[in-house]
C-alpha positions as CSV (number, residue, x, y, z in Angstrom):
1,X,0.0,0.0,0.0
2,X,1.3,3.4,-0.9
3,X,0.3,6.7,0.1
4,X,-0.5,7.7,-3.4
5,X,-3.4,4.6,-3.1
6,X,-6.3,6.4,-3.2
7,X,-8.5,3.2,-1.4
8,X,-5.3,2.5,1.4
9,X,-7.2,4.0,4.5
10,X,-10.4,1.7,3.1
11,X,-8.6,-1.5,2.6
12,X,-6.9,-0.9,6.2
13,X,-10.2,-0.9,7.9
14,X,-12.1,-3.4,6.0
15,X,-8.6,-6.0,6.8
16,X,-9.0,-4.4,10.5
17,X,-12.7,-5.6,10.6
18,X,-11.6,-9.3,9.1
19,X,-9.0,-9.5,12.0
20,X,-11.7,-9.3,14.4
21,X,-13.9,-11.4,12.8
22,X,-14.0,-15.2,13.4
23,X,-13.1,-15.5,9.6
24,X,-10.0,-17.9,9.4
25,X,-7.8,-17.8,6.1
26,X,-5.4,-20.3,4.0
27,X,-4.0,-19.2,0.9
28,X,-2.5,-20.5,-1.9
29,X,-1.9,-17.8,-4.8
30,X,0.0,-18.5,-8.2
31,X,0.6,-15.7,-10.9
32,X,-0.2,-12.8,-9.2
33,X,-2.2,-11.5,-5.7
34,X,0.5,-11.5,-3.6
35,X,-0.4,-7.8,-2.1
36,X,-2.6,-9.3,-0.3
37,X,-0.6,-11.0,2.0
38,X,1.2,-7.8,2.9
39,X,-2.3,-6.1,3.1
40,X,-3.5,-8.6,5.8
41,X,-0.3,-8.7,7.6
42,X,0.5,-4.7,8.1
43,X,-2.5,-4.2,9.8
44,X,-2.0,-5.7,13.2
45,X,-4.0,-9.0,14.1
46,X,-3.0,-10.9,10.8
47,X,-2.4,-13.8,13.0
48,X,-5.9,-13.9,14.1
49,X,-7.4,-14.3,10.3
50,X,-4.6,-15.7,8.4
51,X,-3.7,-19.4,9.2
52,X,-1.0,-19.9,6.3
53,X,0.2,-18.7,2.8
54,X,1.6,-20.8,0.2
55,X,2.3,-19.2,-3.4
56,X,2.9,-22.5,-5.5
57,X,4.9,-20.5,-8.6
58,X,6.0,-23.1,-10.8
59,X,3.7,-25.6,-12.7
60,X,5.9,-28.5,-10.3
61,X,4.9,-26.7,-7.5
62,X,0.5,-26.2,-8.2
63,X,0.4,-29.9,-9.6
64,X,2.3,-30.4,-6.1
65,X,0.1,-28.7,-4.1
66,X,-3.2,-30.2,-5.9
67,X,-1.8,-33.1,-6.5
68,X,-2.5,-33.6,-10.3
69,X,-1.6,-31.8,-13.1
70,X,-3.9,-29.5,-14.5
71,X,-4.7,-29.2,-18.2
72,X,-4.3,-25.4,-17.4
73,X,-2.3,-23.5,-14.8
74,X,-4.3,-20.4,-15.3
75,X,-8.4,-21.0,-15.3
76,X,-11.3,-21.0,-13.4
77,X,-10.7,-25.1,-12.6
78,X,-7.0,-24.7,-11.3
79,X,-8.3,-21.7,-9.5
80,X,-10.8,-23.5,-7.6
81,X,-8.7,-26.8,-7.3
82,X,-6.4,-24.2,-4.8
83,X,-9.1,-23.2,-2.9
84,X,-10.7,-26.5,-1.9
85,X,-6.5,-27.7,-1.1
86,X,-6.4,-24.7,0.9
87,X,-9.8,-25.4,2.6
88,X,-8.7,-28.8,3.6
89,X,-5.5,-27.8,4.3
90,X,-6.6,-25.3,7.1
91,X,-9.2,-27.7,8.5
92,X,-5.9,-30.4,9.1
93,X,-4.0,-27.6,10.5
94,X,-7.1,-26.5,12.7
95,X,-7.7,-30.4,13.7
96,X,-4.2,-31.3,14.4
97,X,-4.4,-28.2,16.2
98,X,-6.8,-29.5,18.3
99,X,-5.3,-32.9,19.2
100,X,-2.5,-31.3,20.2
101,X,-4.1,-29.2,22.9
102,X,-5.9,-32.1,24.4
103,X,-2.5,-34.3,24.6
104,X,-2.6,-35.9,21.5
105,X,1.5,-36.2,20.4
106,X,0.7,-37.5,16.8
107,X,-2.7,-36.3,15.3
108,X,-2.1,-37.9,12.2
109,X,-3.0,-41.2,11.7
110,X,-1.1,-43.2,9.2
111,X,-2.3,-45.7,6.5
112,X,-0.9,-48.6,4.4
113,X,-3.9,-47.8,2.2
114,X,-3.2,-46.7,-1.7
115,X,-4.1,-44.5,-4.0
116,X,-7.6,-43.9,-5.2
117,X,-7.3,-46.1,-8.6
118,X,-11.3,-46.1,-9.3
119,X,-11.0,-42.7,-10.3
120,X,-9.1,-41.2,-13.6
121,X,-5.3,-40.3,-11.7
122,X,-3.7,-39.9,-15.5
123,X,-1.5,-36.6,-14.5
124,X,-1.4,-37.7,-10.6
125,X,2.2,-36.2,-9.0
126,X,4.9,-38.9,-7.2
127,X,3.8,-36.3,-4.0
128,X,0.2,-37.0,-4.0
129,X,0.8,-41.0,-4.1
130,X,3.3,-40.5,-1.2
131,X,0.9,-38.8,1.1
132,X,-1.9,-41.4,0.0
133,X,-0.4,-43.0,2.6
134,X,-0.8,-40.6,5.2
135,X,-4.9,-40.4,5.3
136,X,-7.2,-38.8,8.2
137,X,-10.2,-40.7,8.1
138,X,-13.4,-39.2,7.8
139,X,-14.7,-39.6,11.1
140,X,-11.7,-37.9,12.7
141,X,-12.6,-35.0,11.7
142,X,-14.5,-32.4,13.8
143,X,-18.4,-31.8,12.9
144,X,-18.8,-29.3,9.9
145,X,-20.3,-26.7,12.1
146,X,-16.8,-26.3,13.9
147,X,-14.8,-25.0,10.9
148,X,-17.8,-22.7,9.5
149,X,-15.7,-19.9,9.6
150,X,-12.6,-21.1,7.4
151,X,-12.5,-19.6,4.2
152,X,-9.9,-21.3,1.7
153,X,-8.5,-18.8,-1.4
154,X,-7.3,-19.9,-4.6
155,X,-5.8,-17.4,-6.9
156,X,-4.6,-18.3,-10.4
157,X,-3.4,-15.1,-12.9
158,X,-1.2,-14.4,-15.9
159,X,-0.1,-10.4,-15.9
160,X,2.6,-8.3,-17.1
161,X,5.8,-9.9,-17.7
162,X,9.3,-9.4,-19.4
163,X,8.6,-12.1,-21.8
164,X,6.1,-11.8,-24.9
165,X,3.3,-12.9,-23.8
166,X,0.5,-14.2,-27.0
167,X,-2.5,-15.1,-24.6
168,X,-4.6,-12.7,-22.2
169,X,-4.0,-10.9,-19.2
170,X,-6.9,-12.2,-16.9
171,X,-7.4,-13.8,-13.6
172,X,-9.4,-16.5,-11.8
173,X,-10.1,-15.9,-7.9
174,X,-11.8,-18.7,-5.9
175,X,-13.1,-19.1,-1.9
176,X,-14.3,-22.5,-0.7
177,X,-16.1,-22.4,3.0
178,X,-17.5,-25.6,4.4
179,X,-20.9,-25.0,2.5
180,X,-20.2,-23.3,-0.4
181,X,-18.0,-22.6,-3.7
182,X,-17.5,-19.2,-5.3
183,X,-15.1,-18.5,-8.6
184,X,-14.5,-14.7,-9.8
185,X,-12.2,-14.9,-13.6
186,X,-11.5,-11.4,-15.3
187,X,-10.0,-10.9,-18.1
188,X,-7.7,-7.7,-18.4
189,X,-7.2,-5.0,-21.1
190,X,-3.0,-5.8,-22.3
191,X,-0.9,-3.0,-22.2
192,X,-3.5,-0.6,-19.6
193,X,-1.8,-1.1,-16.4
194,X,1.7,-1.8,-15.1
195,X,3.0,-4.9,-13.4
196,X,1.9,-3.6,-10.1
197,X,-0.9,-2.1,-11.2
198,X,-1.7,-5.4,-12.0
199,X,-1.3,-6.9,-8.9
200,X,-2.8,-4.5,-6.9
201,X,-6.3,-5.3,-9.0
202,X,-5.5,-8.5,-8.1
203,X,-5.6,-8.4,-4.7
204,X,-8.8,-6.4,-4.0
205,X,-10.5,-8.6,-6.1
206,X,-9.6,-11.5,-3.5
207,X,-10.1,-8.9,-0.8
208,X,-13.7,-8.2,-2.2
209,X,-14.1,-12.5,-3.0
210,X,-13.6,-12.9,0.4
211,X,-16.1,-10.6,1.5
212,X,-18.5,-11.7,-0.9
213,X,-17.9,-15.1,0.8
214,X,-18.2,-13.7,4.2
215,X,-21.2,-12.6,3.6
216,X,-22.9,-15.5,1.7
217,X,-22.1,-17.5,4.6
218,X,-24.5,-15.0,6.7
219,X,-27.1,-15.2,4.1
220,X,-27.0,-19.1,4.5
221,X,-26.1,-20.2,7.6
222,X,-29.5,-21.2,8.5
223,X,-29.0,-24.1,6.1
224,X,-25.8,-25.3,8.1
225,X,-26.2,-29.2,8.5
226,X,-27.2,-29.9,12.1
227,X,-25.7,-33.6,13.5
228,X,-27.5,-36.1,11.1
229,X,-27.4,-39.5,12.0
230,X,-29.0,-42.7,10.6
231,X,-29.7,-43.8,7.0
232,X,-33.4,-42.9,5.5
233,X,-35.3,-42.2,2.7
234,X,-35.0,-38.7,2.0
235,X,-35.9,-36.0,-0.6
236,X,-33.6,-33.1,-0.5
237,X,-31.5,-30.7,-3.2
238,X,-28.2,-31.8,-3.8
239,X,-27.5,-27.6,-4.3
240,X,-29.6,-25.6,-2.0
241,X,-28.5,-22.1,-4.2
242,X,-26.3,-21.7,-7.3
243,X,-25.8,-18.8,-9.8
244,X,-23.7,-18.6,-12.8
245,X,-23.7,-14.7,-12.9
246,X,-23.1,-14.2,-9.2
247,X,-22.6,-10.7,-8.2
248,X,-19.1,-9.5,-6.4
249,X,-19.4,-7.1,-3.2
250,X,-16.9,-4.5,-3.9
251,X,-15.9,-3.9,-0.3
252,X,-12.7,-2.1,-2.2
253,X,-13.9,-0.5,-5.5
254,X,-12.2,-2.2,-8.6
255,X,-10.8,0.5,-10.6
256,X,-11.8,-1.4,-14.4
257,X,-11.8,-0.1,-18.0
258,X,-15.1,0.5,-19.6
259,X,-14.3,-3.5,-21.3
260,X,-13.1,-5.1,-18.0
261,X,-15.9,-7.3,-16.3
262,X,-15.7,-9.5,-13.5
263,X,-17.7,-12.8,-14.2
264,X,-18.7,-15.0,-11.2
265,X,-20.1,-18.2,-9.9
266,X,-21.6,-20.0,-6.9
267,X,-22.7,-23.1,-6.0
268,X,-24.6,-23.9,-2.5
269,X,-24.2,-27.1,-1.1
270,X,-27.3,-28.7,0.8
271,X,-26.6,-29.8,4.8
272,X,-26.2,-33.3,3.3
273,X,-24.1,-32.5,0.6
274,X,-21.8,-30.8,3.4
275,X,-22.8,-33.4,6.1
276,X,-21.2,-35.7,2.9
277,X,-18.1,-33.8,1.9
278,X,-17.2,-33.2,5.6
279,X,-19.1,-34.9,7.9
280,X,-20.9,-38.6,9.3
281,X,-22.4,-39.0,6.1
282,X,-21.2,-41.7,3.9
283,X,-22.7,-41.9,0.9
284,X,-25.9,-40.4,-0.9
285,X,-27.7,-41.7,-4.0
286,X,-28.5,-38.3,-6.2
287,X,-31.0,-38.9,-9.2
288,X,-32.1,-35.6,-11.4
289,X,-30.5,-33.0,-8.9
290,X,-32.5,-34.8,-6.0
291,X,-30.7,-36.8,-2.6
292,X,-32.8,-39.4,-2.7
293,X,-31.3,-41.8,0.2
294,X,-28.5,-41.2,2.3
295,X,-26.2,-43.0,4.8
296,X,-24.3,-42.6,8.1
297,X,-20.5,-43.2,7.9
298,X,-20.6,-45.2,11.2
299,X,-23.5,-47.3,9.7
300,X,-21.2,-48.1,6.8
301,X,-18.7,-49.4,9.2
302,X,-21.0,-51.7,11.3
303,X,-21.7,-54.9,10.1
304,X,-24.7,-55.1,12.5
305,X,-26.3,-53.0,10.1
306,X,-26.7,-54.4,6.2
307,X,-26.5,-51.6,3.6
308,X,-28.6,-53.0,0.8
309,X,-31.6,-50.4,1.1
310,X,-32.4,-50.5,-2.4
311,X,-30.4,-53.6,-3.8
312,X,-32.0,-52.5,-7.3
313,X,-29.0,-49.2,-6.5
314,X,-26.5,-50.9,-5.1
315,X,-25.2,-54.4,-7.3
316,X,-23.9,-53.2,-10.0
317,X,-21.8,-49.8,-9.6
318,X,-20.1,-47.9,-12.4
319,X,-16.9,-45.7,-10.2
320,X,-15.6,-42.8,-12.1
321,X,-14.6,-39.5,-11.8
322,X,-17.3,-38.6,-15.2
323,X,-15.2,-35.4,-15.7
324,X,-16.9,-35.5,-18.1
325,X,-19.4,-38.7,-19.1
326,X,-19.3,-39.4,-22.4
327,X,-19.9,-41.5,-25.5
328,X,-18.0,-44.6,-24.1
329,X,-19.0,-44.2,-20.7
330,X,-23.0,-44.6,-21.7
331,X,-21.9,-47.4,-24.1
332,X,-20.2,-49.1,-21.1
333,X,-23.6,-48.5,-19.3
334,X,-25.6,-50.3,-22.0
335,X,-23.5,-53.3,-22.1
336,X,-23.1,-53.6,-18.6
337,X,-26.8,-53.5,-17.9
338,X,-27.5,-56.5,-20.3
339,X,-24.2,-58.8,-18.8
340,X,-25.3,-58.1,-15.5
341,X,-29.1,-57.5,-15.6
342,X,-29.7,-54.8,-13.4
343,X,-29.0,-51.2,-12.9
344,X,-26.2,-49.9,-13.2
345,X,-25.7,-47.0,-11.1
346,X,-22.2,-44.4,-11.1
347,X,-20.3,-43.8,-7.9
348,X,-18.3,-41.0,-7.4
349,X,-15.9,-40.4,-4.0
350,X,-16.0,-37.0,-3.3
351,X,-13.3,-37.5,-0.5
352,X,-9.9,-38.7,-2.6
353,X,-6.9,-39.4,-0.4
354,X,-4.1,-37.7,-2.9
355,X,-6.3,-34.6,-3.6
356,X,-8.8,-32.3,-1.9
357,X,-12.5,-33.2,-2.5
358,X,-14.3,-31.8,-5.3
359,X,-15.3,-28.2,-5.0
360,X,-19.6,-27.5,-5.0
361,X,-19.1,-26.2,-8.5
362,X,-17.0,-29.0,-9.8
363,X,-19.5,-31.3,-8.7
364,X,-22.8,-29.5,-10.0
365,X,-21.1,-29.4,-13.5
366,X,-20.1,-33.3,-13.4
367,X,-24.1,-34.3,-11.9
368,X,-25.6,-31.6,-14.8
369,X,-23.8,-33.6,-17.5
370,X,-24.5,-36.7,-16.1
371,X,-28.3,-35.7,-16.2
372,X,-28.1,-34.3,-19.5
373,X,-26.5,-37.7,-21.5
374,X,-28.4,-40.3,-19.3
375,X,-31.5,-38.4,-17.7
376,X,-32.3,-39.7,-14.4
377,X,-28.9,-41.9,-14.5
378,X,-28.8,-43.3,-10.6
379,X,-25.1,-41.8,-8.8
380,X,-23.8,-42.6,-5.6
381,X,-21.6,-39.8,-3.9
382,X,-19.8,-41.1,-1.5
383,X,-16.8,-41.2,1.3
384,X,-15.0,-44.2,-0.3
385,X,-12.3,-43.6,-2.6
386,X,-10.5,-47.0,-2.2
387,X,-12.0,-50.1,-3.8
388,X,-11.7,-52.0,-0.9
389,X,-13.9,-48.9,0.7
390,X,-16.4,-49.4,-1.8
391,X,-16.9,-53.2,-1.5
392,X,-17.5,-52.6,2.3
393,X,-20.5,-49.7,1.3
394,X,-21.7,-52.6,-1.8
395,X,-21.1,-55.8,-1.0
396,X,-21.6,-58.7,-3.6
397,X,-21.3,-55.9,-6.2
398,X,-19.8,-55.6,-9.6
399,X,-17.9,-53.1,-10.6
400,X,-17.6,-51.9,-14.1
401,X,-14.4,-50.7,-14.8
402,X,-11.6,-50.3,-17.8
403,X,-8.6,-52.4,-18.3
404,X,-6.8,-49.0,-17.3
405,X,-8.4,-48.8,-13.8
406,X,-7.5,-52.6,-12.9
407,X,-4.3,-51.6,-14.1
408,X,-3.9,-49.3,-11.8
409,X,-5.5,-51.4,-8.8
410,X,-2.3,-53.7,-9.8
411,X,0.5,-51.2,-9.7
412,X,2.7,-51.7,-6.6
413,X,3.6,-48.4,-6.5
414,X,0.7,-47.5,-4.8
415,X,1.2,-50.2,-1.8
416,X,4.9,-49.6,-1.1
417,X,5.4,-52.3,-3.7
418,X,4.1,-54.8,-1.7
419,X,2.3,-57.5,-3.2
420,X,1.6,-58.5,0.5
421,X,-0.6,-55.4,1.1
422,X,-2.0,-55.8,-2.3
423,X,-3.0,-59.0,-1.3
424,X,-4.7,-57.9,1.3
425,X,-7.0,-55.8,-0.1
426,X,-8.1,-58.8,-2.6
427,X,-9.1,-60.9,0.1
428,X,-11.1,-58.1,2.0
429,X,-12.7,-57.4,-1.4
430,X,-13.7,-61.1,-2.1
431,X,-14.6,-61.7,1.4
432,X,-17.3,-59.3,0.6
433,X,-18.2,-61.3,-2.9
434,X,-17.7,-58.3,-5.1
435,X,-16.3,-59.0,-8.4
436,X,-14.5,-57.0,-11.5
437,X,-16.8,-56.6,-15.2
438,X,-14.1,-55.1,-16.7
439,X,-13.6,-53.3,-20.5
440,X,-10.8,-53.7,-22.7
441,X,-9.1,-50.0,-23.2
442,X,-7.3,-48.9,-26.1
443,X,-4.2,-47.0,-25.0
444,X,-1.2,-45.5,-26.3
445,X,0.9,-48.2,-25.9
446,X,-1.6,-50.2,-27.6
447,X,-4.7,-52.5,-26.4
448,X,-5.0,-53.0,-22.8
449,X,-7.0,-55.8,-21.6
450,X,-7.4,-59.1,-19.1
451,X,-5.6,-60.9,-21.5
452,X,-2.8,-58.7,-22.4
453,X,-2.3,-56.9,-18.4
454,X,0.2,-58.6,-15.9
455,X,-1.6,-58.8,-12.9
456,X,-1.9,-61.2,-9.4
457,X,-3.9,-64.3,-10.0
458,X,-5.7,-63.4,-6.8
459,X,-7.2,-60.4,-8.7
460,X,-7.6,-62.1,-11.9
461,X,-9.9,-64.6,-10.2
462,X,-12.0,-61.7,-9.3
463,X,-12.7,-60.4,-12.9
464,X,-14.8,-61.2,-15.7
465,X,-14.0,-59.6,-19.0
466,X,-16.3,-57.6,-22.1
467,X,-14.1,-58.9,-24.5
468,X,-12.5,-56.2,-27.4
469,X,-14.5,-57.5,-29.8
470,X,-17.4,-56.3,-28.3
471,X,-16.4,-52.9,-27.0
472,X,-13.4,-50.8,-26.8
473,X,-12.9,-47.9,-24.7
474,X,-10.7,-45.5,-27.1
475,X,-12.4,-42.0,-25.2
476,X,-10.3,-40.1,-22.8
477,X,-12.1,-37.5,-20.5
478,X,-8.2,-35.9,-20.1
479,X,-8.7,-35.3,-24.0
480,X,-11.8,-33.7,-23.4
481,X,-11.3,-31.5,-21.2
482,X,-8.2,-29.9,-22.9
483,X,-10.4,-29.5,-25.9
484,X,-13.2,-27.3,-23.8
485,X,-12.8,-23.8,-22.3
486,X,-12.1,-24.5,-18.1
């Protein structure tokens, strides 16, 4: 801040008003923003609001930090990828934390359980399979009401540099709190504004993202989830408010050109949807933007209790991360429906142990595109993101998968390379009588199936196989999404 800033007293007394506000802060800005953390930090009490800082430069250090590697480094996704990290981040910092100060030496408990392989990891970083291994389980964590106040901000920008630069000046804010998701991208007039000029921009429009947060939280925090337990049939939005032209409170006035304009979004998540990213709850079925049953974590983990409440939902799940569905995805559907005569319903894990959660908005896209391919297509959300997770949740399932997922499941890099530990996870899975439908894949290095993949006999007892000549998967989501505007 200079004394030549026309808005320095303003900023000063809006950060002096954050400091005494419960609002607690983690950051992680890349490209530009970094004002911000001088802003908060001259005005005393910056230890009060801001919990930590990280500014992940590099492309090494954001696919670090997220623990994949984005198809772009700069965009609305990445941006919001930060924010959730930094969410999660401050909610293990704030747990630990609390262990700590009730005697606990070692709040972290630590796993031999792998990398989530249901999903699509093409991209994952060496980092995010090493702490894979180090994995709070849900139901350590504090009850979402505790950490309403955290506020995680991602910041993503390209600005003025001494290189040519052939692509825009723009940038692409977002703030994740425990029931909501809000992303702020602006694109910026070249050659109008110096380097800091630039930056200063930059950080009032997290300064005013931040309040805009602040105050959504206000507006909803009569939706906060109260302590649900027990499973039930339910009827309830997935999203209790979303906007895709969501206004920004200018707490500090932006000072833009007559072109500049600040585009936003929110998405709301309903107490279960938050109860389910953060809380008890397990796992929820979601048809046509609806919860229509959900589940307790501790009910999942008691084997007192069956979970088979509809067993028309719950024998033969499709796991994915649908980012996005497409053609060979609903082909997949089709086929498995005949070969296994029933319903074939998705699963995705919102809670991944190498990467943060999906973000509200993330999530609303995926579901919207799901609905729009395959109306009222059946998908389980849920808190397992390890197969031998999800054969506890659907036991005597099948899963449908591609030759590239039980690829995956087979690579000892993600159990210490021990075939000991892999092993064990095959027995714990056919102890629960859940079995593999799996898809030949066509790959780059060629055509990946049961009968070309090495793998443990153990696992290839527990597959049956949609030979190549009757499907194919040659359709990669990765591809996709390079191909479409983040």
């Amino acid at each position: 801040m200079t004394s030549s800033d026309p808005y320095q007293k303003q900023r000063a007394e809006y950060i002096q008003t954050l400091h005494h506000s419960p609002i607690q802060i983690v950051a992680a800005l890349s490209g530009g923003g970094t004002l911000v953390l001088g802003d908060m930090l001259t005005v005393p009490g910056g230890s009060r609001t801001l919990i930590e800082a990280t500014v992940p430069y590099s492309s090494e250090s954001i696919s670090n930090y997220i623990g994949r590697v984005p198809e772009q480094f700069c965009c609305s996704r990445t941006a919001r990828s930060l924010a959730m990290t930094a969410f999660y981040h401050a909610r293990n910092i704030l747990h630990s934390e609390t262990l700590r100060q009730q005697g606990y030496v070692n709040p972290e408990r630590v796993s031999p359980k792998a990398v989530d392989v249901s999903h699509e990891i093409e991209g994952v970083t060496d980092s995010a399979i090493g702490r894979s291994f180090k994995f709070i389980e849900p139901e350590d964590f504090a009850a979402p009401d505790v950490h309403r106040h955290v506020i995680g901000v991602g910041c993503t920008a390209s600005l003025v540099t001494d290189r040519e630069k052939t692509g825009t000046h723009r940038v692409h804010v977002a703030v994740q709190t425990l029931q909501q998701t809000i992303q702020f991208s602006l694109q910026l007039q070249k050659d109008a504004r110096t380097r800091l000029e630039e930056e200063r921009l930059v950080a009032d429009l997290i300064l005013n993202a931040i309040e805009t947060a602040r105050k959504a939280e206000e507006e909803h925090s009569h939706v906060l989830p109260t302590h649900f337990s027990g499973s039930g049939e339910v009827a309830f939005p997935a999203f209790t408010a979303s906007s895709s032209n969501y206004p920004l409170h200018e707490q500090i006035p932006l000072k833009l050109n007559a072109d500049e304009v600040v585009h936003g979004e929110q998405a709301v998540g309903s107490p279960l949807l938050v109860n389910l990213f953060f809380g008890k709850l397990g796992a929820v079925l979601w048809v046509n933007d609806e919860i229509r049953h959900s589940i307790a974590y501790q009910d999942i983990l008691s084997p007192t209790i069956p979970f088979n409440p509809r067993a028309e939902f719950t024998q033969a799940i499709f796991p994915g991360s649908f980012s996005p569905i497409h053609q060979g995805h609903l082909e997949m559907i089709n086929i498995a429906k005949q070969r296994l005569q029933g319903t074939i319903v998705l699963e995705l894990s919102v809670q991944n142990v190498d990467k943060p959660p999906f973000d509200y908005i993330d999530l609303k896209h995926r579901l919207a595109r799901i609905n729009e391919a395959n109306p009222q297509q059946a998908v389980w959300l849920t808190q397992t993101p390890l197969f031998v997770h999800k054969a506890e949740l659907f036991r005597e399932a099948s899963f449908v998968v591609g030759a590239d997922t039980i690829k995956r499941f087979a690579d000892l890099r993600f159990y210490h390379e021990s075939i000991h530990k892999l092993h064990d996870i095959l027995r714990t899975i056919a102890s629960y009588n859940c079995r593999f439908l799996v898809f030949a894949r066509q790959s780059k290095s060629g055509l990946e199936s049961l009968e070309t993949l090495e793998m443990p006999d153990m696992l290839r007892s527990l597959c049956d196989e949609v030979p190549s000549s009757v499907f194919t998967m040659d359709i990669s989501s990765r591809d996709i999404r390079r191909n479409e505007k983040p």
